[in-house]
Every structure is written in C-alpha cells, then in structure tokens.
PyMOL CGO cylinders between C-alpha atoms (Angstrom):
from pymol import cmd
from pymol.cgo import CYLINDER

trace = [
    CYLINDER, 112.54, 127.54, 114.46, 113.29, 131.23, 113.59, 0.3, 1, 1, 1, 1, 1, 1,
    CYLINDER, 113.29, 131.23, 113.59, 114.82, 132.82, 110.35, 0.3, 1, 1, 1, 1, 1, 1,
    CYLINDER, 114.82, 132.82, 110.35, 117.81, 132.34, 111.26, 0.3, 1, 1, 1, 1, 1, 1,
    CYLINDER, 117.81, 132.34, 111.26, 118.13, 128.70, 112.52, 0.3, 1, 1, 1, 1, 1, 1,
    CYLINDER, 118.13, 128.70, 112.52, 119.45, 126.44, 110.05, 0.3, 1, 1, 1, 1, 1, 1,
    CYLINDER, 119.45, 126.44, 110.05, 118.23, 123.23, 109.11, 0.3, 1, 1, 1, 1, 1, 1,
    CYLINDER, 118.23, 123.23, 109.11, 120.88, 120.22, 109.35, 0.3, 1, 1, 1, 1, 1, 1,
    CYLINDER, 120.88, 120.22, 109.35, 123.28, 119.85, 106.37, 0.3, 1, 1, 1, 1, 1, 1,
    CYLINDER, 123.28, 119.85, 106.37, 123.84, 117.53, 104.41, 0.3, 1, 1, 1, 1, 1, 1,
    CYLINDER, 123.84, 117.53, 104.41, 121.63, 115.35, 101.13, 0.3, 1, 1, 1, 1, 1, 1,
    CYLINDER, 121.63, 115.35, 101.13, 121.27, 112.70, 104.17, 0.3, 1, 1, 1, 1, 1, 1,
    CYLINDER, 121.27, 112.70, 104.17, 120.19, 115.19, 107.15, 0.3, 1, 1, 1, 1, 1, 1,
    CYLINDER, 120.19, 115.19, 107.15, 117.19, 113.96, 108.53, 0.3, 1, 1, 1, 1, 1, 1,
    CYLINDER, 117.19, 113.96, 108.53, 114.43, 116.58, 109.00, 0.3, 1, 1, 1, 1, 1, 1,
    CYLINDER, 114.43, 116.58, 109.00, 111.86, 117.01, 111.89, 0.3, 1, 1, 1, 1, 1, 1,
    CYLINDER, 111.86, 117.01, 111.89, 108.60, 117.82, 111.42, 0.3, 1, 1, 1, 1, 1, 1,
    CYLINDER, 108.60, 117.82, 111.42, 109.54, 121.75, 111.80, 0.3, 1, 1, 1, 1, 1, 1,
    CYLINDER, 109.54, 121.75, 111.80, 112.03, 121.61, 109.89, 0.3, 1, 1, 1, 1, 1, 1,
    CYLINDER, 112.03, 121.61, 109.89, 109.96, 120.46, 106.68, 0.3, 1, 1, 1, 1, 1, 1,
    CYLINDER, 109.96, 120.46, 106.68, 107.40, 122.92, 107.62, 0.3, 1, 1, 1, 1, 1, 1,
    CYLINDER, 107.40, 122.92, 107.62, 110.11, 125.66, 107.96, 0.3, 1, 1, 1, 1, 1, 1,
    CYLINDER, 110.11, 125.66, 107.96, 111.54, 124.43, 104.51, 0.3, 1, 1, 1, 1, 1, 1,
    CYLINDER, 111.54, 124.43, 104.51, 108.25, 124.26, 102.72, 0.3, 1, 1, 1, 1, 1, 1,
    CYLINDER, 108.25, 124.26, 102.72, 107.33, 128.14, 103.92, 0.3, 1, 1, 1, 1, 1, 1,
    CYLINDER, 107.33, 128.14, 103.92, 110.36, 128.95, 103.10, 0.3, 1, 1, 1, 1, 1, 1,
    CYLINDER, 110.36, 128.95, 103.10, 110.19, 127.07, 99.41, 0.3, 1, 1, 1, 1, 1, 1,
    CYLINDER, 110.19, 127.07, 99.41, 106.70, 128.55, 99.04, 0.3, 1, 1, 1, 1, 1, 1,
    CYLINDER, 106.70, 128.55, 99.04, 107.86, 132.04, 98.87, 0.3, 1, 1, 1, 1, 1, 1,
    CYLINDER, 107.86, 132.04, 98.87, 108.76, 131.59, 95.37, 0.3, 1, 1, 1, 1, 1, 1,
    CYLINDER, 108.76, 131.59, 95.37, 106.05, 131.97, 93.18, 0.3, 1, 1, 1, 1, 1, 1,
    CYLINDER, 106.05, 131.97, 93.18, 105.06, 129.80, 90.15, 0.3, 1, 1, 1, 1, 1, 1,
    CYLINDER, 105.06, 129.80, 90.15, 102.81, 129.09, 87.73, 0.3, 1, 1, 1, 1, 1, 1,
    CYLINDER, 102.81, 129.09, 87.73, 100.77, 125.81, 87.72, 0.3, 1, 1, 1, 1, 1, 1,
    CYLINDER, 100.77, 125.81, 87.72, 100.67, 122.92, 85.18, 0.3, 1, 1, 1, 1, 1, 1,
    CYLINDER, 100.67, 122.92, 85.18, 99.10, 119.79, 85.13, 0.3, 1, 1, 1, 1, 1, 1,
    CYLINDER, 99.10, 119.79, 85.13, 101.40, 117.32, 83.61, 0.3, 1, 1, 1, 1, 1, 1,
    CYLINDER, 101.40, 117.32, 83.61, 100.09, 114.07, 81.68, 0.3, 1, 1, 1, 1, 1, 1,
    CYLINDER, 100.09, 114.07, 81.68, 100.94, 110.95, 80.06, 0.3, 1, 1, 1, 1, 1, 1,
    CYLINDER, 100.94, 110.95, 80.06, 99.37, 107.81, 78.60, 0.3, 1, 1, 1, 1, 1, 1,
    CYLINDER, 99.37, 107.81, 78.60, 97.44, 107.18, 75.57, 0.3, 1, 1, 1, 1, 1, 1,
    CYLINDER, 97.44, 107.18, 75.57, 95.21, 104.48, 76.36, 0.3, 1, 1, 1, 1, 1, 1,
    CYLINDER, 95.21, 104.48, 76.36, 94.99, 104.66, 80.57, 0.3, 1, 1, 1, 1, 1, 1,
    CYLINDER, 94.99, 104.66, 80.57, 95.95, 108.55, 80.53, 0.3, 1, 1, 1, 1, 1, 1,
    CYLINDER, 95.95, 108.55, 80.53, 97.22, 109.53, 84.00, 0.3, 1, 1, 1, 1, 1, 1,
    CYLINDER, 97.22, 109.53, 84.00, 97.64, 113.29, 85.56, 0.3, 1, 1, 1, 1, 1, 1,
    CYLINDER, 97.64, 113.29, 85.56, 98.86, 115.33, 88.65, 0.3, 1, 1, 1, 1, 1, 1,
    CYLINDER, 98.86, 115.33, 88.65, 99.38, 119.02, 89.14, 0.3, 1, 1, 1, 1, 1, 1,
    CYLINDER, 99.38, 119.02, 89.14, 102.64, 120.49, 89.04, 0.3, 1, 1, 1, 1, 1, 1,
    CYLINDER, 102.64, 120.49, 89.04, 104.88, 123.46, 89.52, 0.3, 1, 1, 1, 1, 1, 1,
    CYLINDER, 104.88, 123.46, 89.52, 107.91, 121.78, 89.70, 0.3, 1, 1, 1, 1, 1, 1,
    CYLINDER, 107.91, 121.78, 89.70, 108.61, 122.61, 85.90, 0.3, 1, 1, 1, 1, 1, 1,
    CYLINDER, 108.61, 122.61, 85.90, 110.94, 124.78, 84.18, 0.3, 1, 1, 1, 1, 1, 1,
    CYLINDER, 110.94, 124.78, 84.18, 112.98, 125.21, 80.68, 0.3, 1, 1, 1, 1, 1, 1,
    CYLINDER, 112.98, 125.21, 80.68, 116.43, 123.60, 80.30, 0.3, 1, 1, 1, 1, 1, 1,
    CYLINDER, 116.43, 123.60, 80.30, 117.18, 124.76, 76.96, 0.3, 1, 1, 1, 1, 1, 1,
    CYLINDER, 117.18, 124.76, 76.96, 115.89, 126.26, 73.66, 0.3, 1, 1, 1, 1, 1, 1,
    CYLINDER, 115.89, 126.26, 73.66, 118.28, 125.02, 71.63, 0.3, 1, 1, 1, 1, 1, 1,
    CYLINDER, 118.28, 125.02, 71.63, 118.07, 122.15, 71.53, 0.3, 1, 1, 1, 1, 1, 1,
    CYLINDER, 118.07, 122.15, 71.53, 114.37, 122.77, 72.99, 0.3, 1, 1, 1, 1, 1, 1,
    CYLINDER, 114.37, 122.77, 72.99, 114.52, 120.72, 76.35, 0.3, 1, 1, 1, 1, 1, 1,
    CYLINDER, 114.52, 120.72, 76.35, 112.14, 121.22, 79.87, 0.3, 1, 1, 1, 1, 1, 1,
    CYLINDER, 112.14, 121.22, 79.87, 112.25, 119.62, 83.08, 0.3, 1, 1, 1, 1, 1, 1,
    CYLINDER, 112.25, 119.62, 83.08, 109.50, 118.45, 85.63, 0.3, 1, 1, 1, 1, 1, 1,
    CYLINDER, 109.50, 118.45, 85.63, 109.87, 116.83, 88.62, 0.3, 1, 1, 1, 1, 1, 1,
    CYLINDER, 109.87, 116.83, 88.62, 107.42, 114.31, 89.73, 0.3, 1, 1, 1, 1, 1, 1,
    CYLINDER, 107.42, 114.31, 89.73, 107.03, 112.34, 93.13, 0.3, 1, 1, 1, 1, 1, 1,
    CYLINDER, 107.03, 112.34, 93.13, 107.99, 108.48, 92.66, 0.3, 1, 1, 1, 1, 1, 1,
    CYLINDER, 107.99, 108.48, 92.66, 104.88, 107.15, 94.28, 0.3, 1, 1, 1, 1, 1, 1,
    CYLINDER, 104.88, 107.15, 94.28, 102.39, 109.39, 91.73, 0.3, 1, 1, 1, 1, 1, 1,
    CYLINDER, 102.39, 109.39, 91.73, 100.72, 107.30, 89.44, 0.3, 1, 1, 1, 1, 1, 1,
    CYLINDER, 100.72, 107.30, 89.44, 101.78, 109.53, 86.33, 0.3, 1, 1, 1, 1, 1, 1,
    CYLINDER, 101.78, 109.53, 86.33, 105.28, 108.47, 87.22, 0.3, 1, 1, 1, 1, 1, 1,
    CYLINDER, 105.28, 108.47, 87.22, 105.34, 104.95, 85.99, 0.3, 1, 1, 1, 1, 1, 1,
    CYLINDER, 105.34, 104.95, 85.99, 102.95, 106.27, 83.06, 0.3, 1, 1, 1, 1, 1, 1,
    CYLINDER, 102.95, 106.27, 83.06, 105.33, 108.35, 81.66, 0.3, 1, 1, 1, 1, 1, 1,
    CYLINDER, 105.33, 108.35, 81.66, 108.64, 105.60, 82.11, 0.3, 1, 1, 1, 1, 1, 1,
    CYLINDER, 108.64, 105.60, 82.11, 106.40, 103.13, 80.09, 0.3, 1, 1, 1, 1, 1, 1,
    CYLINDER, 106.40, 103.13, 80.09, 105.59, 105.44, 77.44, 0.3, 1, 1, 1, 1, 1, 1,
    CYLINDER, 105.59, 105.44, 77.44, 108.56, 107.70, 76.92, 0.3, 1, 1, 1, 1, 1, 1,
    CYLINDER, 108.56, 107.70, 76.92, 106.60, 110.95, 76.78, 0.3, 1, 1, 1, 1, 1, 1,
    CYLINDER, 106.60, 110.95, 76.78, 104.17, 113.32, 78.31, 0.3, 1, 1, 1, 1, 1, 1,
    CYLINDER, 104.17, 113.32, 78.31, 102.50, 116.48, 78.34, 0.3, 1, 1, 1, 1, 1, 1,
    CYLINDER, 102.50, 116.48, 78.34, 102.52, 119.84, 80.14, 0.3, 1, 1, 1, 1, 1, 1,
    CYLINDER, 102.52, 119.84, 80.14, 99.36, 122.25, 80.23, 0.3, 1, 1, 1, 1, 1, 1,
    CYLINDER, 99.36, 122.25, 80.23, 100.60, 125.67, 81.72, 0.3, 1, 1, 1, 1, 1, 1,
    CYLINDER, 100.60, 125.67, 81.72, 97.26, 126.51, 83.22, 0.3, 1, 1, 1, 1, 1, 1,
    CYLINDER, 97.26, 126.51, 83.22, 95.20, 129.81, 83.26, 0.3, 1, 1, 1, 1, 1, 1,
    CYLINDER, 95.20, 129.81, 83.26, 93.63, 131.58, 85.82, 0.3, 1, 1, 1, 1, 1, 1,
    CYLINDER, 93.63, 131.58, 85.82, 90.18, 130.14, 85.38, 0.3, 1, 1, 1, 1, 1, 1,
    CYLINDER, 90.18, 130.14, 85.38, 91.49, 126.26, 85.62, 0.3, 1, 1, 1, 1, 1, 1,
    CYLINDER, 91.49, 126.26, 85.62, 91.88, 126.17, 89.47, 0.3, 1, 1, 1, 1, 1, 1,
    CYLINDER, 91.88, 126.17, 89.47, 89.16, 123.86, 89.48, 0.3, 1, 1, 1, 1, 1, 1,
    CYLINDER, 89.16, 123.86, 89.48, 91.18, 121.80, 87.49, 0.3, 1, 1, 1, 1, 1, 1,
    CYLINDER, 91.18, 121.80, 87.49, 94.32, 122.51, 89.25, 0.3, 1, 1, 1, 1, 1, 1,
    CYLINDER, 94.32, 122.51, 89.25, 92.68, 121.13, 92.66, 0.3, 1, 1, 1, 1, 1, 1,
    CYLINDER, 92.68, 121.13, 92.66, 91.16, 118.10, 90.80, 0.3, 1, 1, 1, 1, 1, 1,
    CYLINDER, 91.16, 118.10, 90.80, 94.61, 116.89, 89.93, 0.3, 1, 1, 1, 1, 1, 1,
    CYLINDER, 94.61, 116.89, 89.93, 95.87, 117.68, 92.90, 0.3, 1, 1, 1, 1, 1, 1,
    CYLINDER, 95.87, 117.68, 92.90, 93.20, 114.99, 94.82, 0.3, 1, 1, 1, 1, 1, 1,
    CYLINDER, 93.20, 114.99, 94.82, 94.39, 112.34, 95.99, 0.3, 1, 1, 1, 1, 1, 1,
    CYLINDER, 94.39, 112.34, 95.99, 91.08, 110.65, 95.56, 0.3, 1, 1, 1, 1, 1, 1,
    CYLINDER, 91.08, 110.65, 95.56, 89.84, 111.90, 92.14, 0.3, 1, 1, 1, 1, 1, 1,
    CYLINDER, 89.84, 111.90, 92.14, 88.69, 108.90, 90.10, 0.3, 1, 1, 1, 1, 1, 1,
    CYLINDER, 88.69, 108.90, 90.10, 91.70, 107.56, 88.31, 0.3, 1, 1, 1, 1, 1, 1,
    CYLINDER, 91.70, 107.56, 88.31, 91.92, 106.11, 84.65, 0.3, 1, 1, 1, 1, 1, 1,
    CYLINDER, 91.92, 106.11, 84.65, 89.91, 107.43, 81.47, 0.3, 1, 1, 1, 1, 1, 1,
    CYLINDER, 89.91, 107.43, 81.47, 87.45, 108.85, 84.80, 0.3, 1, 1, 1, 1, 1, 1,
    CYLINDER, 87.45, 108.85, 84.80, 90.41, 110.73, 85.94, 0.3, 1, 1, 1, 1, 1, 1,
    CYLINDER, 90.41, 110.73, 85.94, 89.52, 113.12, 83.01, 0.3, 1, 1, 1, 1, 1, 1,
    CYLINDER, 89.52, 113.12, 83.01, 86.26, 113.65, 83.06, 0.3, 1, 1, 1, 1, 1, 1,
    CYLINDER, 86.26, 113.65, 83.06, 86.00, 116.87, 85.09, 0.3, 1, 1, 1, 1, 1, 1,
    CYLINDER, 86.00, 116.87, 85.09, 88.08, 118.50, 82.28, 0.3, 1, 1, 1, 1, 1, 1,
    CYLINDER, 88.08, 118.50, 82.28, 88.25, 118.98, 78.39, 0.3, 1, 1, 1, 1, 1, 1,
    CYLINDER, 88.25, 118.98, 78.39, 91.56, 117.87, 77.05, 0.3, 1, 1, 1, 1, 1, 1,
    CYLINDER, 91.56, 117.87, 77.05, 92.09, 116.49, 73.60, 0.3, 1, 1, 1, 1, 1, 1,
    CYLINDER, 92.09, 116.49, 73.60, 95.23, 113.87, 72.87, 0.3, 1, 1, 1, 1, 1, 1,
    CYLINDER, 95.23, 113.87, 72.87, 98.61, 115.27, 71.92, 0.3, 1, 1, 1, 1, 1, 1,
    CYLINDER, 98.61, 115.27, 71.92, 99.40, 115.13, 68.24, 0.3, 1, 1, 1, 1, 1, 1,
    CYLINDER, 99.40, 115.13, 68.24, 102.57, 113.19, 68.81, 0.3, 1, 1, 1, 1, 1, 1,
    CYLINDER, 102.57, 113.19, 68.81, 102.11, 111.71, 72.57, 0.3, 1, 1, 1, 1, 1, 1,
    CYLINDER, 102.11, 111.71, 72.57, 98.72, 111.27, 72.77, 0.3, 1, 1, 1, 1, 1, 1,
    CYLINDER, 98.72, 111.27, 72.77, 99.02, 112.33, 75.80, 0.3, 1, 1, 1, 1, 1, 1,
    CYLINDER, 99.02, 112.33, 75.80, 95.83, 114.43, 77.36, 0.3, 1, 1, 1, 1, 1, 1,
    CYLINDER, 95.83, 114.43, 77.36, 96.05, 118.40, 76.66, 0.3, 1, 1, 1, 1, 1, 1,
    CYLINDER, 96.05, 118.40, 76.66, 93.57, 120.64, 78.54, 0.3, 1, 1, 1, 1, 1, 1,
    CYLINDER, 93.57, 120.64, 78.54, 91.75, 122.83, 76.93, 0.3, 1, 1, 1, 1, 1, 1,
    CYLINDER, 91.75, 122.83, 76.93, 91.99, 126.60, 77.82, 0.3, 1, 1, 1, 1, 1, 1,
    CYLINDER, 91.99, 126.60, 77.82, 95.23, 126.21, 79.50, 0.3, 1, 1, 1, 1, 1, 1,
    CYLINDER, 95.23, 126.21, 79.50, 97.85, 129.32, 78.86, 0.3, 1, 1, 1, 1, 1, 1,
    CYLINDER, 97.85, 129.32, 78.86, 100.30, 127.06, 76.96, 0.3, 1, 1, 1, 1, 1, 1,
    CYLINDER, 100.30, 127.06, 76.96, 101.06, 122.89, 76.65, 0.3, 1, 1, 1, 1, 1, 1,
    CYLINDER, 101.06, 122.89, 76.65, 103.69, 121.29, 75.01, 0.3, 1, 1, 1, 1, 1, 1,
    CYLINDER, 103.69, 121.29, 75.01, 104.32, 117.59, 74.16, 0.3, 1, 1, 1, 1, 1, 1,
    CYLINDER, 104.32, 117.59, 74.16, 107.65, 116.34, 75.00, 0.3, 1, 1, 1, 1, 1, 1,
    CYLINDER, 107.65, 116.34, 75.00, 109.73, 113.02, 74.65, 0.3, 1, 1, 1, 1, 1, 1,
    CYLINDER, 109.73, 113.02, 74.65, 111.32, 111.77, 78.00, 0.3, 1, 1, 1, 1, 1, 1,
    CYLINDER, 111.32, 111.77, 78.00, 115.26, 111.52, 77.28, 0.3, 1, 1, 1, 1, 1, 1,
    CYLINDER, 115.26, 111.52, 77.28, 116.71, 111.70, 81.11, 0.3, 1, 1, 1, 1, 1, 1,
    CYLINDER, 116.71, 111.70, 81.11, 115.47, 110.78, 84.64, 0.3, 1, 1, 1, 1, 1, 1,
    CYLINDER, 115.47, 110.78, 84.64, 117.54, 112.09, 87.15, 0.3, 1, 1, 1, 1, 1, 1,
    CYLINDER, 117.54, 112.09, 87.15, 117.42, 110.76, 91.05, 0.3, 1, 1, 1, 1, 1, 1,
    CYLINDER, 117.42, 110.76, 91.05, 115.67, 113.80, 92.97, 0.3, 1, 1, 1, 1, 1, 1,
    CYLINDER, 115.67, 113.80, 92.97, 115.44, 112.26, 96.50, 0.3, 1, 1, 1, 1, 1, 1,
    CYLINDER, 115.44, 112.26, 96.50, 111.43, 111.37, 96.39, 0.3, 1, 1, 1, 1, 1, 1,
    CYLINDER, 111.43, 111.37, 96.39, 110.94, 112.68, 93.18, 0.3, 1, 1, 1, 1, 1, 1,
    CYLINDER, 110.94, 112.68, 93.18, 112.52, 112.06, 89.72, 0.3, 1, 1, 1, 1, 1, 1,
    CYLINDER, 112.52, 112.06, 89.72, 113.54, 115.14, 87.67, 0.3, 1, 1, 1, 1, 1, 1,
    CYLINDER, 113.54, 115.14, 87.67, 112.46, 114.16, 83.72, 0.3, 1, 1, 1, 1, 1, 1,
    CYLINDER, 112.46, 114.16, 83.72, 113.84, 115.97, 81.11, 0.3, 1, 1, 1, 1, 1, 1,
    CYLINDER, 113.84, 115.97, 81.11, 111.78, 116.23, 78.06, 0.3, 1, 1, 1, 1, 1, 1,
    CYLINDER, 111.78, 116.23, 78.06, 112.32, 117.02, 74.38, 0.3, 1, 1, 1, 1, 1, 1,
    CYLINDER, 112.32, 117.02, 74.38, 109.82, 119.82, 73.19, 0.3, 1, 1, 1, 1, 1, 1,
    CYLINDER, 109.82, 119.82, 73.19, 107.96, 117.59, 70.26, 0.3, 1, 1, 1, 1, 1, 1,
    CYLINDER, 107.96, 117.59, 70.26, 104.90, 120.43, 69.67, 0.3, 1, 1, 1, 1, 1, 1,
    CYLINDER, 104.90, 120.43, 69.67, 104.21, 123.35, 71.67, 0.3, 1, 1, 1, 1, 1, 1,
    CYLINDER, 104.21, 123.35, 71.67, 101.23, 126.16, 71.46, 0.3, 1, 1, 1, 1, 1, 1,
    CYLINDER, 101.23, 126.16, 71.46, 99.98, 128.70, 73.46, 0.3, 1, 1, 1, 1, 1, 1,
    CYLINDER, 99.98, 128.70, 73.46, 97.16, 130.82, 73.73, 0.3, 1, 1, 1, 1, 1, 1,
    CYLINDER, 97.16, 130.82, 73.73, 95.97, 134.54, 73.40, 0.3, 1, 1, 1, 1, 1, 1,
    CYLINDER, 95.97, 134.54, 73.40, 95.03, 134.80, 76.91, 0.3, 1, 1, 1, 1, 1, 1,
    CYLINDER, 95.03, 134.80, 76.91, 97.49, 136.63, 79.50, 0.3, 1, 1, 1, 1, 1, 1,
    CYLINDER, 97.49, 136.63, 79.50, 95.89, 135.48, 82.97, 0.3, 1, 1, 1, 1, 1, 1,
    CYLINDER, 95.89, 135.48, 82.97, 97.91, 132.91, 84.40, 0.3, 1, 1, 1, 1, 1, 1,
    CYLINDER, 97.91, 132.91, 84.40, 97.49, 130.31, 87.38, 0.3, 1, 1, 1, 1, 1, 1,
    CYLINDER, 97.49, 130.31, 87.38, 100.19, 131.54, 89.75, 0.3, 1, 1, 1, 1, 1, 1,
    CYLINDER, 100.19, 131.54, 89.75, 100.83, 129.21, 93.36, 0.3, 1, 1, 1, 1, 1, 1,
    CYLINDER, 100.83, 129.21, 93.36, 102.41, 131.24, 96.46, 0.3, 1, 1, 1, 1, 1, 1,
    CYLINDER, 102.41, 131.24, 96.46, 102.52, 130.72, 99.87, 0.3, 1, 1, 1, 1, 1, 1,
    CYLINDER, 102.52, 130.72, 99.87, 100.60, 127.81, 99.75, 0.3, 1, 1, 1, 1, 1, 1,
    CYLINDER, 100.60, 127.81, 99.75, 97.55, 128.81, 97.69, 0.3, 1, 1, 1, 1, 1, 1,
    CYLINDER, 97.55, 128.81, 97.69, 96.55, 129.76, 94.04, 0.3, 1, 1, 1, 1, 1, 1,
    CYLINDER, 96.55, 129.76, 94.04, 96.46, 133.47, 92.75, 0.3, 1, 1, 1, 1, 1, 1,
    CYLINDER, 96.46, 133.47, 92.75, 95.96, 134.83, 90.02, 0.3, 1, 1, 1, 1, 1, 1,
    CYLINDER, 95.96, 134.83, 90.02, 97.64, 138.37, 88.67, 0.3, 1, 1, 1, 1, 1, 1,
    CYLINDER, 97.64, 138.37, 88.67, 94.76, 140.50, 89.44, 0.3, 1, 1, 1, 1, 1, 1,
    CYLINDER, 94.76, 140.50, 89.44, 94.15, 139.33, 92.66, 0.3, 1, 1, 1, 1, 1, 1,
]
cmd.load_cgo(trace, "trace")
C-alpha cells in the first residue's frame, strides 16, 4: 500500500491486515503524551493510554478512550470514576508495565509503582507523574472497539517537572531525546 492508496470507506469497511498496519503508521505520526489511566478502590485496575484529551474547561470535562475487552473498562462502569496520571519522562518503566498484557493483575497490578488513592475516587495516582486528575464518568460513547468516557475533572494537580513521556512512531521519547 503506498501514500496514496486509500483504505476502503465507510464505519463498516473491513480492513486487511495492511491496511491496519498502513492506518496505525499513519495514526502513529501524531505524537502524544502517555497516561496511565485507573479506577477501583478496593480491586484497583490500570492500562496505559494516549488516547486522552480535554473536552472542555468550563465546565472542566476530558475524554479517554479505552478498549472494551481491558479490564479497567468494566472497573470504571461499576464505579463511576477514574483517574489519569500524565506521565513523565522517567515513568517508561511504568508506562510498559501497564501496557503488559501479563503484569499481575489486582492490588499486585500495582506493586511495581508508587501511587497513592485519589482524594475523591480512590482511584490509584502515580507518584512522579507530570500531572493526574480524578474525574467522574458522565458519558460513554460507542467507539467501535473502544468506548470514549467522558469525565468530570473532580481534583487535578500537577507537578514542577517539565520532562514529559511523549509516544511517536511506535515508541516512547522523551523531549531531549
């Protein structure tokens, strides 16, 4: 497939295996930070993301997509809520931990990193991330595999550091790099 052959049209097009490779080089050319989103009080769950943007600061609203077969996803249904640490530069460890699909999962899940609970949510923050906020769920939108939660800024903070976790092209970077 070359630059300028076009994939078939259509929400219902069926896509060969080139195809979704084309589209995910194609998607990866757009560079963005990292998060690792969380939810659950008592059997916390997490998964890396960069599907996550703002929506609106007034009234303060953000949006993250998540895939429907991620165990986070029925976590943050049942409890209404979740978190979102914007991570720095040194977390890629902890980037590519919740990224594994065969990290322990559970309270173990959360071992390899310090978090503490969110103030309202409960919800796992990690430590030494760039930014988090806690958010209420108050939309799920169908997104093909994925649902696209919108989420109600409850607390927010951010730290002094400036080196953020960047993803492009199919690996992490960092500013300096």
């Amino acid at each position: 497939m070359t630059s300028t052959d076009r994939l078939p049209a259509g929400p219902a097009a069926v896509r060969t295996d080139q195809e979704r490779t084309e589209l995910r080089g194609v998607l990866g050319r757009f560079a963005t930070g990292v998060t690792v989103l969380t939810a659950g009080r008592t059997e916390p769950r997490g998964m890396t993301a960069n599907s996550f943007t703002s929506v609106s600061l007034d009234p303060a609203v953000i949006l993250v997509c998540v895939v429907r077969t991620a165990a986070v996803h029925e976590t943050i249904l049942a409890e209404r809520a979740f978190a979102v640490s914007v991570l720095a530069g040194p977390q890629e460890k902890a980037a590519r931990h919740f990224a594994d699909r065969h990290r322990p999962r559970g309270a173990q899940e959360f071992d390899a990193v310090e978090t503490t609970p969110g103030r309202y949510t409960g919800a796992p923050v990690l430590v030494g991330a760039q930014a988090w906020l806690e958010c209420e769920l108050t939309a799920e939108y169908d997104g093909g595999d994925h649902s696209i939660f919108l989420g109600s800024v409850l607390d927010l903070g951010r730290s002094p550091a400036d080196d953020p976790l960047l993803y492009f092209a199919g690996g992490f970077q960092r500013l300096g790099d």
